[in-house]
PDB file of N, CA, C and O in Angstrom:
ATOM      1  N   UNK A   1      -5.952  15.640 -15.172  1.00  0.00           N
ATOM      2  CA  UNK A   1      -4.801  14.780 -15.302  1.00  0.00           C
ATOM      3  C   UNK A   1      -4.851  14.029 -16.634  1.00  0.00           C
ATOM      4  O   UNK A   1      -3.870  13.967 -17.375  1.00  0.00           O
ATOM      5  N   UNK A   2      -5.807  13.568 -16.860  1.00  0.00           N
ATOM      6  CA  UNK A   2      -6.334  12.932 -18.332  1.00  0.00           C
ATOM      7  C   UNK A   2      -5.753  13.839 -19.323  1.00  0.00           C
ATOM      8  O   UNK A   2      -4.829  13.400 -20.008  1.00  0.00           O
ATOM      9  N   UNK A   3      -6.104  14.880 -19.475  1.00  0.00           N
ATOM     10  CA  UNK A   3      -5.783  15.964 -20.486  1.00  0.00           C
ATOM     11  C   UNK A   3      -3.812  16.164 -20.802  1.00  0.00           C
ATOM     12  O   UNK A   3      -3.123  16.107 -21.821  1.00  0.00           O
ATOM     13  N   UNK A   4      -3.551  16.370 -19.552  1.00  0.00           N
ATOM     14  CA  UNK A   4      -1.593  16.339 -19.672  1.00  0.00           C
ATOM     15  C   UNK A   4      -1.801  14.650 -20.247  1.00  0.00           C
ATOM     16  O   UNK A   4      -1.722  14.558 -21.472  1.00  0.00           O
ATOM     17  N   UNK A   5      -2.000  13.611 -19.653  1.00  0.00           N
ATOM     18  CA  UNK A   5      -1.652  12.323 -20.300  1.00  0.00           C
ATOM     19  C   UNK A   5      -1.464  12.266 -21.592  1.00  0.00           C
ATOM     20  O   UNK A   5      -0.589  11.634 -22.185  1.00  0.00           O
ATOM     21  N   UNK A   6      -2.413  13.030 -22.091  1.00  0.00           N
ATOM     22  CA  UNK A   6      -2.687  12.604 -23.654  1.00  0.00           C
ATOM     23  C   UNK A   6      -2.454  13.797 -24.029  1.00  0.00           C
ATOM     24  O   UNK A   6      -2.928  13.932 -25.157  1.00  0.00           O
ATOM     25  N   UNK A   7      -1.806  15.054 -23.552  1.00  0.00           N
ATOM     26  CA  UNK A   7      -0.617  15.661 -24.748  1.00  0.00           C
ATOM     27  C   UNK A   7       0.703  15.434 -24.740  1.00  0.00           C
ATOM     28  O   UNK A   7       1.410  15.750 -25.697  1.00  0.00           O
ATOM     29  N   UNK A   8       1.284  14.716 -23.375  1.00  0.00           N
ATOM     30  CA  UNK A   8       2.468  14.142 -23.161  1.00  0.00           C
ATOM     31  C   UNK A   8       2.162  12.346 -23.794  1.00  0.00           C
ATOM     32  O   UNK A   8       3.151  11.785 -24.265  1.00  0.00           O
ATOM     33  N   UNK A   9       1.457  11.932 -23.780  1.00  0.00           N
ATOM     34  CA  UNK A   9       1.740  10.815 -24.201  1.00  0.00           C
ATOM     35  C   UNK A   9       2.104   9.434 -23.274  1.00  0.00           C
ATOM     36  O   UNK A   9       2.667   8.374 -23.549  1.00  0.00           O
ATOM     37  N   UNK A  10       1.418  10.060 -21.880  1.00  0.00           N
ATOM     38  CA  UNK A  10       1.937   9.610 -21.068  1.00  0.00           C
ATOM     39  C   UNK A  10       1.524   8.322 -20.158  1.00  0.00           C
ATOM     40  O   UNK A  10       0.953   8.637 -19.114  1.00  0.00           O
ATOM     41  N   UNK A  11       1.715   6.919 -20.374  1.00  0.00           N
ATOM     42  CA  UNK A  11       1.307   5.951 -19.902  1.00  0.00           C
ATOM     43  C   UNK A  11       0.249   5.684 -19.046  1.00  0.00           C
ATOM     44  O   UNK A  11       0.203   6.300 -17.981  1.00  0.00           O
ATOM     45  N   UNK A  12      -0.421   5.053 -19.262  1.00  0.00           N
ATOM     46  CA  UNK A  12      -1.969   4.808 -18.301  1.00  0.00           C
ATOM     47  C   UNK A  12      -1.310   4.106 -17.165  1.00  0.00           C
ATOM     48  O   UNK A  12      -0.732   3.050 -17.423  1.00  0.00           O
ATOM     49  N   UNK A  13      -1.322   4.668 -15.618  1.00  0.00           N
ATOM     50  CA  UNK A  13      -1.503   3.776 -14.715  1.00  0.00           C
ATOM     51  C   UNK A  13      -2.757   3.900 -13.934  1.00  0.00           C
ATOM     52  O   UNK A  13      -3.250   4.955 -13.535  1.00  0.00           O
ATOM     53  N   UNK A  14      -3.294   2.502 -13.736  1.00  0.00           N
ATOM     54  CA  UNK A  14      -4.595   2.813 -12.807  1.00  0.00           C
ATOM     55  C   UNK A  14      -4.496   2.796 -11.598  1.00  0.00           C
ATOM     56  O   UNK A  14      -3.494   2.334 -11.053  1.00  0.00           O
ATOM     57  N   UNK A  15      -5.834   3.451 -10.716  1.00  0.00           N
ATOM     58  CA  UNK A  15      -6.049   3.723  -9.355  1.00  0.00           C
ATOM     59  C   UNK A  15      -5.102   2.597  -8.160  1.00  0.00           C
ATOM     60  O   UNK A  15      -4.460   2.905  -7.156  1.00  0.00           O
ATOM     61  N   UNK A  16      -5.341   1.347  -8.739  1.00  0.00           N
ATOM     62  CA  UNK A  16      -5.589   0.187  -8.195  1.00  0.00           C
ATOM     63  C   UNK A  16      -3.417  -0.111  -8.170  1.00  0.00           C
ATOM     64  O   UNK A  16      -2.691  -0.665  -7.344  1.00  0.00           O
ATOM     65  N   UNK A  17      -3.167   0.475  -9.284  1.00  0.00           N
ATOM     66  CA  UNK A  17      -1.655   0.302  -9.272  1.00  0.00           C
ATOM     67  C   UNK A  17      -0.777   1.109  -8.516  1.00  0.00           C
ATOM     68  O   UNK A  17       0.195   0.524  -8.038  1.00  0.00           O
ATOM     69  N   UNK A  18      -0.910   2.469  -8.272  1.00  0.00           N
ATOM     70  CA  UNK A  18      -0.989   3.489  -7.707  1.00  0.00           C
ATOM     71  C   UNK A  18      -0.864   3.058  -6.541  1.00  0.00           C
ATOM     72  O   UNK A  18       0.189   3.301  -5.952  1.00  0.00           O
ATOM     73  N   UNK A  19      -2.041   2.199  -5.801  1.00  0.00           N
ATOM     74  CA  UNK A  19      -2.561   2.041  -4.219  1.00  0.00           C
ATOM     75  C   UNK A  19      -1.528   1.301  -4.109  1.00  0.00           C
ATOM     76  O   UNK A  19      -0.683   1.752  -3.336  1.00  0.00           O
ATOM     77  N   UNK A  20      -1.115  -0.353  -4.942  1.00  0.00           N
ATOM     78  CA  UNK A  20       0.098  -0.808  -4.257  1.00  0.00           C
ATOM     79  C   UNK A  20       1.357  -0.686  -4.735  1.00  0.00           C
ATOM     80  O   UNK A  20       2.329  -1.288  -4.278  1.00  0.00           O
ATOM     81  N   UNK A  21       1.369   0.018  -5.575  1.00  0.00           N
ATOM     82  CA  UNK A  21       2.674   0.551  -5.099  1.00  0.00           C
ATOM     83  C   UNK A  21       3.173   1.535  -3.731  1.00  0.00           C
ATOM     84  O   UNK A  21       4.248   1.557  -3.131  1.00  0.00           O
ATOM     85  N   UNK A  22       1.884   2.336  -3.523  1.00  0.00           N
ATOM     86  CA  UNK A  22       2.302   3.106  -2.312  1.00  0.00           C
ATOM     87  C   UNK A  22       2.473   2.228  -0.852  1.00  0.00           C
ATOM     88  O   UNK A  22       3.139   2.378   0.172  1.00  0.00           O
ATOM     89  N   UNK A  23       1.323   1.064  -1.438  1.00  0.00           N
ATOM     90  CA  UNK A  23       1.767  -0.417   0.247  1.00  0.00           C
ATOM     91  C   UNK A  23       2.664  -0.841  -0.034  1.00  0.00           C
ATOM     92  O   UNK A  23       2.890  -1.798   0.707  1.00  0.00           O
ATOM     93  N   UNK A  24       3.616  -0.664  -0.931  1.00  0.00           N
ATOM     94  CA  UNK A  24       4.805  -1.715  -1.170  1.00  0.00           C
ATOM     95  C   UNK A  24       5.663  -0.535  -0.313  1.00  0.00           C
ATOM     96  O   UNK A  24       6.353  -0.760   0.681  1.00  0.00           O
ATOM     97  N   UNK A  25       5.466   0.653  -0.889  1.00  0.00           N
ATOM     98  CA  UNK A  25       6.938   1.759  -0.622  1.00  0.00           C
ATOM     99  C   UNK A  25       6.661   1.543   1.227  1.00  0.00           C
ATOM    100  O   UNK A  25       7.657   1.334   1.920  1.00  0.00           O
ATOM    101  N   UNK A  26       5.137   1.624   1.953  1.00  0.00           N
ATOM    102  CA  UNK A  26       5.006   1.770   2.899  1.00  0.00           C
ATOM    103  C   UNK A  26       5.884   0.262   3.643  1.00  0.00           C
ATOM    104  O   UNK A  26       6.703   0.429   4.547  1.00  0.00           O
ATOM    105  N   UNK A  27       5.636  -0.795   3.233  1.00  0.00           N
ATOM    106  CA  UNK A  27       6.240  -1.998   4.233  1.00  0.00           C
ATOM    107  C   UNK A  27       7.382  -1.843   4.185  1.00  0.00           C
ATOM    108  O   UNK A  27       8.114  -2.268   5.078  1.00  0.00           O
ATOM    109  N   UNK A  28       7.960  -1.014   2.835  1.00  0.00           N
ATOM    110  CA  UNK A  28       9.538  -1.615   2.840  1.00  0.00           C
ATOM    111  C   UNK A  28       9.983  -0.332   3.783  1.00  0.00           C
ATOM    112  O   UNK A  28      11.133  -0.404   4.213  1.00  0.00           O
ATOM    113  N   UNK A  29       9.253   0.775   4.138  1.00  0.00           N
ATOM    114  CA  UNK A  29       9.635   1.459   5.537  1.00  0.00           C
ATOM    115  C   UNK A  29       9.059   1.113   6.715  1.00  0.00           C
ATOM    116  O   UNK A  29       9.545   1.780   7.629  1.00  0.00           O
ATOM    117  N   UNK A  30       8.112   0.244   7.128  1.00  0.00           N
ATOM    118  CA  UNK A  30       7.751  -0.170   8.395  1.00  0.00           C
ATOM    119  C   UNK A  30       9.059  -1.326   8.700  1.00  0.00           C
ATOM    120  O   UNK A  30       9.587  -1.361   9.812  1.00  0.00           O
ATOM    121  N   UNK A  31       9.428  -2.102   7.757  1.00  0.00           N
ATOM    122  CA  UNK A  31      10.112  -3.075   7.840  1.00  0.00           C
ATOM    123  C   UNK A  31      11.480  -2.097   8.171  1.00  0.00           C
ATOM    124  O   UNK A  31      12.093  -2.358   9.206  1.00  0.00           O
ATOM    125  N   UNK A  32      11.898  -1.129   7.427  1.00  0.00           N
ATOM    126  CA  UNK A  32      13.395  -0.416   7.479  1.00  0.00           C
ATOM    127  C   UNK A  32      13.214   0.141   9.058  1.00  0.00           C
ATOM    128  O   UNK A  32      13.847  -0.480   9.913  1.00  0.00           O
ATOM    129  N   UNK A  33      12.543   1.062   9.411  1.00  0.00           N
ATOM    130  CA  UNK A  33      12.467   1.720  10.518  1.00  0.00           C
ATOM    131  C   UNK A  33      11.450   1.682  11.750  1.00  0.00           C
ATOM    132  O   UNK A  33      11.143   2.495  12.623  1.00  0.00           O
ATOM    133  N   UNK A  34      11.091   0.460  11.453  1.00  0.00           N
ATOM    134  CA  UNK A  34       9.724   0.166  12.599  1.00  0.00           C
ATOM    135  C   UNK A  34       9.195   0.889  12.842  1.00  0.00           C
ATOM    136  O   UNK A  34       9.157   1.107  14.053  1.00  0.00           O
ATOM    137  N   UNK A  35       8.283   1.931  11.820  1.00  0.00           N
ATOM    138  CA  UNK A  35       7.049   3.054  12.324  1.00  0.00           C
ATOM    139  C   UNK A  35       6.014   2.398  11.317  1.00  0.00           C
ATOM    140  O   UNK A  35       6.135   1.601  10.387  1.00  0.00           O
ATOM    141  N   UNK A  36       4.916   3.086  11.908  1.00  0.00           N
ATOM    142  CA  UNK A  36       3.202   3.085  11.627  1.00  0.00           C
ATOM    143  C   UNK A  36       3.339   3.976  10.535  1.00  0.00           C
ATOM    144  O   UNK A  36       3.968   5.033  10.468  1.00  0.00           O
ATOM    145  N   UNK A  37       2.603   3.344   9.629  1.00  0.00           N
ATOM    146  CA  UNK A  37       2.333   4.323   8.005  1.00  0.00           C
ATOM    147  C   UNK A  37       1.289   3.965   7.958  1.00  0.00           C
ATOM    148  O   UNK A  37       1.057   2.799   8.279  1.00  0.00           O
ATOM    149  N   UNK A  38      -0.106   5.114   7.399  1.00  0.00           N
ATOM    150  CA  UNK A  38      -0.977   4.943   6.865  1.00  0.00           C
ATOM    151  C   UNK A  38      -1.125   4.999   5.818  1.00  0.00           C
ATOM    152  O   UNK A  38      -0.343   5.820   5.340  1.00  0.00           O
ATOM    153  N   UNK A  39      -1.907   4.436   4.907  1.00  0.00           N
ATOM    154  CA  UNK A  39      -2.129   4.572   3.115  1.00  0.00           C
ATOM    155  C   UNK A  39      -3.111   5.616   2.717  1.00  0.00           C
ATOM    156  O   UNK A  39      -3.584   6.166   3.712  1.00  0.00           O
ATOM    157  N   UNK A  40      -3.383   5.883   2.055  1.00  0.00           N
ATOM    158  CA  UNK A  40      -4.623   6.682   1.514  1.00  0.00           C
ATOM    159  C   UNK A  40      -5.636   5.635   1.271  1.00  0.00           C
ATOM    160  O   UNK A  40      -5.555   4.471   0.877  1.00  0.00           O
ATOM    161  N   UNK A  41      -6.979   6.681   1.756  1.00  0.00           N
ATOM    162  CA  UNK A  41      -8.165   5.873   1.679  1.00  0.00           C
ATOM    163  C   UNK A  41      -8.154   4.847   0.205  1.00  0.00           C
ATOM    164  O   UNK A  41      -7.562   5.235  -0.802  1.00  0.00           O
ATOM    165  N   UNK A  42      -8.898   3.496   0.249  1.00  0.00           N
ATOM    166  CA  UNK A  42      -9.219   2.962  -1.124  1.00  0.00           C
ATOM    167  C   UNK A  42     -10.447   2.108  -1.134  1.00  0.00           C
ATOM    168  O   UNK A  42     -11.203   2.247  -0.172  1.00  0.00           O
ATOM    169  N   UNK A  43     -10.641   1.591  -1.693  1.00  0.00           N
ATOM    170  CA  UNK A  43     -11.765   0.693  -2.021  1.00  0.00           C
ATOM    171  C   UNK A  43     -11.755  -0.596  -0.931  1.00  0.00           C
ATOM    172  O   UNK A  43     -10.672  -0.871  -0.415  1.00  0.00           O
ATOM    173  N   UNK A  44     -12.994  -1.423  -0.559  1.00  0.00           N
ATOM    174  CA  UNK A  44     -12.503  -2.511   0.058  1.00  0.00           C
ATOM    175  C   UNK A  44     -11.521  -3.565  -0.381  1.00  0.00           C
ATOM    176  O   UNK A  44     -10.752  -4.308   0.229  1.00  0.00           O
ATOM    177  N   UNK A  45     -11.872  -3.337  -1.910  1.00  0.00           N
ATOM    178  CA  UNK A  45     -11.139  -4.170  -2.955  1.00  0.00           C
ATOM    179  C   UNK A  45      -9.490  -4.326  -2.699  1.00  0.00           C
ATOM    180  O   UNK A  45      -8.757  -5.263  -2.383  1.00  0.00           O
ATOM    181  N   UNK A  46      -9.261  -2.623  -3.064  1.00  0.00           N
ATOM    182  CA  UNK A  46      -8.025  -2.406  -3.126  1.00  0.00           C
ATOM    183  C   UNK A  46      -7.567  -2.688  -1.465  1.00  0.00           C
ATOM    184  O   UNK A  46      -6.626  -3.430  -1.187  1.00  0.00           O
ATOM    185  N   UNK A  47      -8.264  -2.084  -0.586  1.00  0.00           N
ATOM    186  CA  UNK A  47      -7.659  -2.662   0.965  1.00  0.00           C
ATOM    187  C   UNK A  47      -7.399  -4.148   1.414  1.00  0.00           C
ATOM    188  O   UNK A  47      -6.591  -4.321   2.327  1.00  0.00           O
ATOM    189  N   UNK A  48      -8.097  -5.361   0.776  1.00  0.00           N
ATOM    190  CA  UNK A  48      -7.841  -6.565   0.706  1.00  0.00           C
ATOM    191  C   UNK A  48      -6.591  -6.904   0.161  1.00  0.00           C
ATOM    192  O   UNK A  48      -5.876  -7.673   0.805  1.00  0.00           O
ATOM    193  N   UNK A  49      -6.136  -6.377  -1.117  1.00  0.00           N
ATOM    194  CA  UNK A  49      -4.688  -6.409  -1.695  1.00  0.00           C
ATOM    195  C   UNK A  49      -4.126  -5.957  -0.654  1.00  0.00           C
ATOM    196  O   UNK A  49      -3.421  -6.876  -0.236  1.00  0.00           O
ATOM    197  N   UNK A  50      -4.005  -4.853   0.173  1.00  0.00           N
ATOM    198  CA  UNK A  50      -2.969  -4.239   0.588  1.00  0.00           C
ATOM    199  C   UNK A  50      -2.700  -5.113   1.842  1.00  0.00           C
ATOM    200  O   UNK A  50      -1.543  -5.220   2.248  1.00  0.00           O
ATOM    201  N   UNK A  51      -3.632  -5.685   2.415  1.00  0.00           N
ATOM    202  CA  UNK A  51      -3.797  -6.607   3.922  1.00  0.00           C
ATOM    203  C   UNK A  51      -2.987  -7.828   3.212  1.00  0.00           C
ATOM    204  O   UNK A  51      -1.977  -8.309   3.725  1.00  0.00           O
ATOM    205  N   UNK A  52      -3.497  -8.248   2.060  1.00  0.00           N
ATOM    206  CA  UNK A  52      -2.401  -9.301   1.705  1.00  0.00           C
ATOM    207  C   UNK A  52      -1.267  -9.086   1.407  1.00  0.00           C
ATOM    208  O   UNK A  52      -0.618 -10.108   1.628  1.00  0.00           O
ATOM    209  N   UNK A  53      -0.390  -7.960   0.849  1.00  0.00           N
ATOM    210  CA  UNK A  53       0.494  -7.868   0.588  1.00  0.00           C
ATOM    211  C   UNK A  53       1.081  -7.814   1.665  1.00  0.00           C
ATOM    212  O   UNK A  53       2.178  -8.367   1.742  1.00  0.00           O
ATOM    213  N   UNK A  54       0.411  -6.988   3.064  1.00  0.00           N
ATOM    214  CA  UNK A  54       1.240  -6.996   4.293  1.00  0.00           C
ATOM    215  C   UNK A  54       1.526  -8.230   4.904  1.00  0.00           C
ATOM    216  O   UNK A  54       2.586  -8.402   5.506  1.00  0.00           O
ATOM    217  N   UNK A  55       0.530  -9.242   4.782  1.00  0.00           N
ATOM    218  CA  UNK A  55       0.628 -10.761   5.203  1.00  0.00           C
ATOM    219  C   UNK A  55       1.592 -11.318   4.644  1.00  0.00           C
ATOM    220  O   UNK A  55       2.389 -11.975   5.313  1.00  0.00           O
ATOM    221  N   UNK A  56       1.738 -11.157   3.153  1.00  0.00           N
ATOM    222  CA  UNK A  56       3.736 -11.239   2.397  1.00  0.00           C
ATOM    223  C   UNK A  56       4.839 -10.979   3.133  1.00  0.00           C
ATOM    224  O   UNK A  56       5.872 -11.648   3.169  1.00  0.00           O
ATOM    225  N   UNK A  57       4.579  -9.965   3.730  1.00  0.00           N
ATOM    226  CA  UNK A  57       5.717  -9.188   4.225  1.00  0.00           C
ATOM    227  C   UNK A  57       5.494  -9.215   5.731  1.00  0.00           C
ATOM    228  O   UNK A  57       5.385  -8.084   6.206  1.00  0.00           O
ATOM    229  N   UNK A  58       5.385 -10.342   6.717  1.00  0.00           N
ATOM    230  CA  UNK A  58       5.158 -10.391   7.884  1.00  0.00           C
ATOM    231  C   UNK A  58       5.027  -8.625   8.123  1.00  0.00           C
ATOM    232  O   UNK A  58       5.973  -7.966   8.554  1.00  0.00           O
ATOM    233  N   UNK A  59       4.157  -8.236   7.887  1.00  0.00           N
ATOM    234  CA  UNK A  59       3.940  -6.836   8.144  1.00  0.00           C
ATOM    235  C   UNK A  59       2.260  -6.739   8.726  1.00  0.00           C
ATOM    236  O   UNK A  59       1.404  -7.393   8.130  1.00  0.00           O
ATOM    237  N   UNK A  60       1.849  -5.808  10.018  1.00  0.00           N
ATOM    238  CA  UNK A  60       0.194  -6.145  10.549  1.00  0.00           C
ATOM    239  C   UNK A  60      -0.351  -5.014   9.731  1.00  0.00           C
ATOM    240  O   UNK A  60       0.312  -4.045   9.362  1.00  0.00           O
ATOM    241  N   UNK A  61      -1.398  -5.188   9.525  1.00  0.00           N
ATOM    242  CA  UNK A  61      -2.021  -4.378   9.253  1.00  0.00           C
ATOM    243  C   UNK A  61      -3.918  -4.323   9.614  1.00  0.00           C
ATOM    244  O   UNK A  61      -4.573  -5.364   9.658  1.00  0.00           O
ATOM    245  N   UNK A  62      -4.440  -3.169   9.800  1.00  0.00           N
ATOM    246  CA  UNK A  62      -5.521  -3.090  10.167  1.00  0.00           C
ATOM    247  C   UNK A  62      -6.121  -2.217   9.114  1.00  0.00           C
ATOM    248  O   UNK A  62      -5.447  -1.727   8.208  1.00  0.00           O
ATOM    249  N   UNK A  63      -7.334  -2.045   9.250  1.00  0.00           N
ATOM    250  CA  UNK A  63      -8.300  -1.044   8.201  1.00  0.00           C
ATOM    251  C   UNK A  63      -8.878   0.000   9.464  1.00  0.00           C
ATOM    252  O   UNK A  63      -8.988  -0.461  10.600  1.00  0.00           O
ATOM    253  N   UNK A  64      -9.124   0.986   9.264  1.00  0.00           N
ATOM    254  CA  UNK A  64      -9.429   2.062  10.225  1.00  0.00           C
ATOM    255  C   UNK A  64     -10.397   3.239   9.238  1.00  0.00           C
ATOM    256  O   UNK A  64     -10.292   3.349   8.016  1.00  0.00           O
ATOM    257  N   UNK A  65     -11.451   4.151  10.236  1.00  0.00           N
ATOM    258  CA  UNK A  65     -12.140   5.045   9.324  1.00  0.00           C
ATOM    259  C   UNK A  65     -13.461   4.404   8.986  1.00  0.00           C
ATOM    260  O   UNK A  65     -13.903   3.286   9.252  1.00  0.00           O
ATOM    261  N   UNK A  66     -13.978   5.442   8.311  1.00  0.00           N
ATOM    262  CA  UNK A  66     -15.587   5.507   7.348  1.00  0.00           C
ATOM    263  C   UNK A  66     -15.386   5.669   6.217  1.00  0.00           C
ATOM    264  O   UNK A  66     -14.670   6.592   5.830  1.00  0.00           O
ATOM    265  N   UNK A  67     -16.149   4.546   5.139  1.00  0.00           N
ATOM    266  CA  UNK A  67     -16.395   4.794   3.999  1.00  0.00           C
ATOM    267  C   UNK A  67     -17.076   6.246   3.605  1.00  0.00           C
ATOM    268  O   UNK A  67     -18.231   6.595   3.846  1.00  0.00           O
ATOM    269  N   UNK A  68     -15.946   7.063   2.870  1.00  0.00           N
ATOM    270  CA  UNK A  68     -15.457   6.798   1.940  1.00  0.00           C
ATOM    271  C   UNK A  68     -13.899   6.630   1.683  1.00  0.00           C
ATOM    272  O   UNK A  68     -13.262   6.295   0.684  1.00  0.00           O
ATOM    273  N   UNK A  69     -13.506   7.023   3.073  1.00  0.00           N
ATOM    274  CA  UNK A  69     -12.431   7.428   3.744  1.00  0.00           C
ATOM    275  C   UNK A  69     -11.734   6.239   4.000  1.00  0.00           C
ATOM    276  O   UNK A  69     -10.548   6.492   4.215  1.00  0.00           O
ATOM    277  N   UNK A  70     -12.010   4.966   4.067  1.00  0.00           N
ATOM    278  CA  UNK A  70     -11.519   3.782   4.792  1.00  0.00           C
ATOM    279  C   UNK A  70     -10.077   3.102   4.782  1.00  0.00           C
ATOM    280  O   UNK A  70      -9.994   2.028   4.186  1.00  0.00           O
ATOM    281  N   UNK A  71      -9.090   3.551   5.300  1.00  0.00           N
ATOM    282  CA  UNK A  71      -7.343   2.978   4.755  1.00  0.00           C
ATOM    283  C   UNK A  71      -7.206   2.209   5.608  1.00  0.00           C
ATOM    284  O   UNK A  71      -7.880   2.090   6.631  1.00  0.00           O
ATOM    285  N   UNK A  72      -5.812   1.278   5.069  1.00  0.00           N
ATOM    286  CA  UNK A  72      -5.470   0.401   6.216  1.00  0.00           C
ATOM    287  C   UNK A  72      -3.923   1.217   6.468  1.00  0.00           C
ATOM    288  O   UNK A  72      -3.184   1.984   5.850  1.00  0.00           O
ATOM    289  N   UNK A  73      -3.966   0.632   7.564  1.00  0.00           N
ATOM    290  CA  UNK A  73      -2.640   1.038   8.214  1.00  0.00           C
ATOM    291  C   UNK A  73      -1.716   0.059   8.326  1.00  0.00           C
ATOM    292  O   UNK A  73      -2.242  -1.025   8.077  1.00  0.00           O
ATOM    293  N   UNK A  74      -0.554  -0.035   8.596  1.00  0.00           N
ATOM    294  CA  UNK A  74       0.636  -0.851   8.598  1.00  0.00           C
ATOM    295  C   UNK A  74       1.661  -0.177   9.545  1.00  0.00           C
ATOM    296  O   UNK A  74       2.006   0.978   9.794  1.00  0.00           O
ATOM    297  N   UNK A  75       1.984  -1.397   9.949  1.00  0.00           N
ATOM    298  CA  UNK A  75       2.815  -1.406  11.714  1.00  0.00           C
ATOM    299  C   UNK A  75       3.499  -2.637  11.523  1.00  0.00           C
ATOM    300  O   UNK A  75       3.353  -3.495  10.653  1.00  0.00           O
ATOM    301  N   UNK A  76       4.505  -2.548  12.787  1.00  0.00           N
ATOM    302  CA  UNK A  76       5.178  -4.009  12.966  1.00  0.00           C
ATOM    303  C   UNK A  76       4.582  -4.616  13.591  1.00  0.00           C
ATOM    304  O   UNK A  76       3.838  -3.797  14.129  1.00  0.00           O
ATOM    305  N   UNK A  77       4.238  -5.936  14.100  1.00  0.00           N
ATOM    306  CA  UNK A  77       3.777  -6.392  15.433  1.00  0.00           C
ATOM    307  C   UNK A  77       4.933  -7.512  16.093  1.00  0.00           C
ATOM    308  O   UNK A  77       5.927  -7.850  15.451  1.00  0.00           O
ATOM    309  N   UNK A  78       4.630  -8.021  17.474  1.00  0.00           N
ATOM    310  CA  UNK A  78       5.510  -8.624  17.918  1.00  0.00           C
ATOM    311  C   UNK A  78       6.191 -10.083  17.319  1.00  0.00           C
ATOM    312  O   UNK A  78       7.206 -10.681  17.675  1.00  0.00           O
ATOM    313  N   UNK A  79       5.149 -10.400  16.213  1.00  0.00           N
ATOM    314  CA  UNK A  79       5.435 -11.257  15.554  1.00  0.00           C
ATOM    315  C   UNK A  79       5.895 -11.478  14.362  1.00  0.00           C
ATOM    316  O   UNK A  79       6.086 -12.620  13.945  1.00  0.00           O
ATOM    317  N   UNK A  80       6.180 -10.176  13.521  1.00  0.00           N
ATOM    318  CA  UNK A  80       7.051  -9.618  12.097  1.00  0.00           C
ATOM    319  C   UNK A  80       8.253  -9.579  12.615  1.00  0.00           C
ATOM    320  O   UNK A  80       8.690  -9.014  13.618  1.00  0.00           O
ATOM    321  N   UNK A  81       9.098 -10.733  11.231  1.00  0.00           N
ATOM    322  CA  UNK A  81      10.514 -10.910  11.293  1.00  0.00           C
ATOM    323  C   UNK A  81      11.148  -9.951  10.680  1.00  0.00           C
ATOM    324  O   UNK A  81      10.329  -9.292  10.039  1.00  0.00           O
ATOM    325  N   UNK A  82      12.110  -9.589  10.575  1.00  0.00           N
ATOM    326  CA  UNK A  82      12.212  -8.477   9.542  1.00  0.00           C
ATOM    327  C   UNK A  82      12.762  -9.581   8.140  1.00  0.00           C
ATOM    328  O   UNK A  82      13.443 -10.606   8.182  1.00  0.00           O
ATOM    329  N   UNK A  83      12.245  -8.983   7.170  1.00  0.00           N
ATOM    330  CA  UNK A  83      12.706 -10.065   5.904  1.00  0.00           C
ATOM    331  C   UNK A  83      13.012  -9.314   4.958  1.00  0.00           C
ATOM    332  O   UNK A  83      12.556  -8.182   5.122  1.00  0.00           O
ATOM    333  N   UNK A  84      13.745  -9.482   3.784  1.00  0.00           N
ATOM    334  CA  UNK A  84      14.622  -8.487   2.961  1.00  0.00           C
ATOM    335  C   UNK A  84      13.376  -8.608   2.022  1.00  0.00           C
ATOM    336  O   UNK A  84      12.776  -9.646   1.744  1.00  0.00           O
ATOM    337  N   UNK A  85      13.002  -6.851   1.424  1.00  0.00           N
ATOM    338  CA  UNK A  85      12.361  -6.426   0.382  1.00  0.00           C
ATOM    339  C   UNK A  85      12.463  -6.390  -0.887  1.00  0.00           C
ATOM    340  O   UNK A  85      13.071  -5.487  -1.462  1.00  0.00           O
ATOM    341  N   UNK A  86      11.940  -7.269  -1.434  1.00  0.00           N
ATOM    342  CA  UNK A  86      12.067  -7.404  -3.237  1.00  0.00           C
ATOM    343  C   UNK A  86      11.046  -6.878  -3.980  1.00  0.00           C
ATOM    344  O   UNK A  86      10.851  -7.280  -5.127  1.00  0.00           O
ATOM    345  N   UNK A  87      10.209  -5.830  -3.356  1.00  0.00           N
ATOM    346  CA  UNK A  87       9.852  -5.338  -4.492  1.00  0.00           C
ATOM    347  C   UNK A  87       7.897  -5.763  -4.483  1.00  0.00           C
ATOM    348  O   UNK A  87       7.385  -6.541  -3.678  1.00  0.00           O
ATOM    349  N   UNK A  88       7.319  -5.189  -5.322  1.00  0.00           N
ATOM    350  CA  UNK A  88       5.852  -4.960  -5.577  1.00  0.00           C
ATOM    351  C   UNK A  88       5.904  -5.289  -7.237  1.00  0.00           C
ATOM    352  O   UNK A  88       6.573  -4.489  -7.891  1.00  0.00           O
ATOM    353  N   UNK A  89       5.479  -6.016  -7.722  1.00  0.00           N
ATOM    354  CA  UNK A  89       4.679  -6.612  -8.596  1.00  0.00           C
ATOM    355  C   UNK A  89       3.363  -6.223  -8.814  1.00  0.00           C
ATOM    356  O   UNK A  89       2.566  -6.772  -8.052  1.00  0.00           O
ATOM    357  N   UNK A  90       3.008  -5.641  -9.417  1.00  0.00           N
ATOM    358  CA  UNK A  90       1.671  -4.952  -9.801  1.00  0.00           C
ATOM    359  C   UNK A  90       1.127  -5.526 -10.887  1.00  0.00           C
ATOM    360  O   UNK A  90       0.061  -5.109 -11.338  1.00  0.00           O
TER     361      UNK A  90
END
C-alpha cells in the first residue's frame, strides 16, 4: 500500500484515523437503524477512543475477543436517545 501512496501521491492516513472513522460511520448506523455493528480488531488504545466516542453518542458499547483480535462492538441500549449525527473529528 506504501508503494501506490507514493506513486500516486497519495495522502498519509494513519491506522488510528482509519479505526474512527469506521466508529463514527458505525454509530451513525446503530443510531439510524438500531442494529449491532462490530469494528475491526484494534489496539487497546484505539478501543478506548472508540468506547468514548460511543459514550458521545449515547451509543453502548462493549470490547469482545483475544488479543490480537480484540474489537468493540456497538449496539443501542435501553438507555440511548437517539441524537442527530454531526460527524467524527479525527
Amino acid at each position: 500500500m506504501h508503494a501506490l501512496k507514493d506513486i500516486f501521491a497519495l495522502a498519509s492516513v494513519d491506522d488510528e484515523e482509519i479505526a474512527l472513522r469506521e466508529a463514527g460511520e458505525a454509530i451513525y448506523k446503530v443510531l439510524l437503524e438500531n442494529t449491532t455493528i462490530e469494528l475491526s480488531p484494534q489496539s487497546s488504545y484505539v478501543r478506548r477512543l472508540q468506547h468514548q466516542l460511543a459514550e458521545q453518542h449515547s451509543v453502548q458499547s462493549r470490547s469482545s475477543g483475544l488479543e490480537p483480535n480484540r474489537r468493540v462492538l456497538y449496539y443501542r441500549g435501553p438507555a440511548a436517545v437517539a441524537t442527530s449525527y454531526g460527524g467524527v473529528s479525527a
